[in-house]
C-alpha positions as CSV (number, residue, x, y, z in Angstrom):
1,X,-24.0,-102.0,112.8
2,X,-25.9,-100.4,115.2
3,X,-29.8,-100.3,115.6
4,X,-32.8,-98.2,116.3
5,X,-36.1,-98.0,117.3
6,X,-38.4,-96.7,114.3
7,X,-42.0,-96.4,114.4
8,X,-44.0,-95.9,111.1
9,X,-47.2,-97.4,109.9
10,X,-47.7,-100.6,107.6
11,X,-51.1,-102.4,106.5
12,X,-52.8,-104.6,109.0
13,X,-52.6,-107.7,106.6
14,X,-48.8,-107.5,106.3
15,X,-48.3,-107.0,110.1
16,X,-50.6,-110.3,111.0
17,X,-48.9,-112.0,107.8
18,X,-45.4,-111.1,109.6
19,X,-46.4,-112.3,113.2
20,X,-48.1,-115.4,111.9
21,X,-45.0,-116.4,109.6
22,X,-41.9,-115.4,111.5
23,X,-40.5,-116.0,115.1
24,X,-40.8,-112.9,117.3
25,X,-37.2,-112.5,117.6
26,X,-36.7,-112.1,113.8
27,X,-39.0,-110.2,112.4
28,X,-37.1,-107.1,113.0
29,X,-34.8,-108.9,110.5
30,X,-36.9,-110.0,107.9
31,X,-38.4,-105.9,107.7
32,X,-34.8,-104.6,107.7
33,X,-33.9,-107.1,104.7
34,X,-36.8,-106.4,102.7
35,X,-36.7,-102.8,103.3
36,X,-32.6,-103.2,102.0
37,X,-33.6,-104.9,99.2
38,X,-36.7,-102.6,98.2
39,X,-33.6,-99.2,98.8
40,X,-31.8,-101.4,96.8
41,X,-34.5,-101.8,93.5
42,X,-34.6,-97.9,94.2
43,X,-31.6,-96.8,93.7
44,X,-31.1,-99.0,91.2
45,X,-33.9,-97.9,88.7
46,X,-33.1,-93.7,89.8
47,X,-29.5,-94.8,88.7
48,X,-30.6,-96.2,85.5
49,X,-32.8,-93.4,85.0
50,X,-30.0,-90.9,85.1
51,X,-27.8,-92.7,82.8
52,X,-30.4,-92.5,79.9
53,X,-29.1,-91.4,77.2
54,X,-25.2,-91.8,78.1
55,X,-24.7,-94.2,75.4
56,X,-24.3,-92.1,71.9
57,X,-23.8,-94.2,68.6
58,X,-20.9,-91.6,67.3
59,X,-19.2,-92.9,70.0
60,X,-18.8,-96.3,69.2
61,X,-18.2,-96.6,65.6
62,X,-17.4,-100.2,65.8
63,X,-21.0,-101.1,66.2
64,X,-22.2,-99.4,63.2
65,X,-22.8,-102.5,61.2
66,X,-24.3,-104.5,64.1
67,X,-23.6,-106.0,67.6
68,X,-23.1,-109.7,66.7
69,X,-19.5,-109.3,64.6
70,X,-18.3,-107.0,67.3
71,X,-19.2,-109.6,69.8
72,X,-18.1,-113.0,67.9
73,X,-14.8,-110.8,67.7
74,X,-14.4,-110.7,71.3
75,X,-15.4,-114.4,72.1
76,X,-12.7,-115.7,69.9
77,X,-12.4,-119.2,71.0
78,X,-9.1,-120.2,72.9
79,X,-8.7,-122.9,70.1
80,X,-8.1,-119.9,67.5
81,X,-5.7,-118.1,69.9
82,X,-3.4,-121.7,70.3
83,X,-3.8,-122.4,66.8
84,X,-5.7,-126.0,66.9
């Protein structure tokens, strides 16, 4: 991947944190990480916005009488399936 120069402004207290706690030749690094990671949360919450609403209970009649039957359906244990 390549890289580039970017030049934007940050508070005082986080730059002297970031000089003070990592090595000058990773703190390009540990800004690129935390700035993935903080995209990341972003795009994860405008995703999860978007999808509001998606789920519609007509859709899924086999959950009309409740979640935990559907569910202990599915987990049937593998002693039930070989017939212990």
């Amino acid at each position: 991947m390549s890289t580039v120069q970017a030049n934007f402004l940050i508070p005082e207290e986080l730059l002297v944190a970031l000089r003070s706690l990592v090595p000058r030749g990773k703190q390009s690094e540990v800004v690129a990480n935390a700035l993935k990671n903080e995209l990341r949360r972003i795009q994860f919450k405008k995703r999860l916005e978007e999808s509001f609403g998606a789920w519609a209970k007509e859709d899924h009649p086999e959950l009309k009488k409740g979640t935990e039957k559907f569910i202990r359906k599915l987990r049937t244990s593998t002693r039930d399936i070989r017939g212990n």
